[in-house]
Steps between C-alpha positions, in 0.01 A plus 500: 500500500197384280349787352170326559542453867443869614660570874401883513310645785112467376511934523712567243416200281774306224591455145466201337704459155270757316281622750460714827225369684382822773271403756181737542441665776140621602609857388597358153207310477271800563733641198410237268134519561473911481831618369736357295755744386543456925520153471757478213700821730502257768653216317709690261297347183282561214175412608351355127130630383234227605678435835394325729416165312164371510656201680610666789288849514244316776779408735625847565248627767518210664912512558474887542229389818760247625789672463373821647407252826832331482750681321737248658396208250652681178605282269259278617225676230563683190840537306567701174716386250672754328700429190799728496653485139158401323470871321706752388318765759626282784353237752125428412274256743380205326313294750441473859422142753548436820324293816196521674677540803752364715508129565204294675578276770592167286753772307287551194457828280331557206611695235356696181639739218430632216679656224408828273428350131725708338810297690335097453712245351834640637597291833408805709193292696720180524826718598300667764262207666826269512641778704248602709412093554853525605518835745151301677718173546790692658307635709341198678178406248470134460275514222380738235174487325336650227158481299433556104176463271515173299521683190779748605793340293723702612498499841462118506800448272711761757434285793579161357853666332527612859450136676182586602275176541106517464313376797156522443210753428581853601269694785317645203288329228693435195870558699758255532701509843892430456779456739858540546697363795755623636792200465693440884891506475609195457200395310537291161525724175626840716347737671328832402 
């Protein structure tokens, strides 16, 4: 089985070569917001000083709201990515991502992440948004998209190492919108 082709039940998440990725649930995202020695309890992980990242940090109410009226879409919001053999004093979170929801009716999600700086330039953001590009895809999205600031290296140089192509202007001034289709069995060049 490809490591990067997760198959778990959404509930108890997967492990990608170096990662766990741990879906939130409303009660861990109330945790992250007001108490994280309960959030890194609940995922069995240091939870590093300056968590959440900047990136991410404006998301959280927003999943908490939706998962609270649907806790049937998890996996379909927020996922933590835990490192487990990053430190000495055991697993340690190093970023979290995950969709704004579950598919729309032409199959498309869109996706965001965001990684603590003290864990950049590692593979952890390009280990985790392959797989979670992957867990969408297996589970009937046709598309994944995802938006980044011009001037947000980084992120732009993730997507394209990830096959993502650039379609245009992004919803907000100065964003880019990307893309990644899902590729049919069968298809020319494989399939995701």
């Amino acid at each position: 089985m490809d490591p990067m082709r997760p198959s778990l039940d959404s509930s108890s998440g997967f492990r990608t070569p170096r990662l766990r990725l741990v879906p939130a649930t409303a009660s861990m995202l109330r945790q992250e917001m007001e108490d994280l020695p309960g959030l890194s309890e609940a995922i069995a992980a240091i939870v590093p000083r300056g968590w959440p990242p900047e990136a991410v940090r404006h998301a959280l109410p927003v999943f908490r709201a939706r998962l609270e009226a649907h806790p049937e879409e998890i996996g379909w919001h927020a996922w933590y990515w835990v490192a487990d053999s990053e430190t000495p004093a055991g697993p340690i979170l190093v970023g979290s991502g995950g969709f704004m929801g579950s598919p729309d009716p032409s199959g498309a999600v869109e996706i965001g992440y965001g990684l603590h700086s003290g864990f950049c330039g590692r593979g952890y953001a390009s280990e985790a948004v392959e797989a979670l590009v992957n867990w969408a895809f297996s589970r009937g999205a046709a598309m994944v998209r995802a938006e980044t600031t011009e001037d947000n290296l980084l992120s732009l140089r993730l997507l394209r190492r990830l096959f993502f192509t650039k379609t245009g202007d992004g919803a907000d001034p100065g964003t880019l919108r990307f893309e990644r289709r899902r590729i049919q069995p069968g298809a020319q060049g494989g399939g995701n």
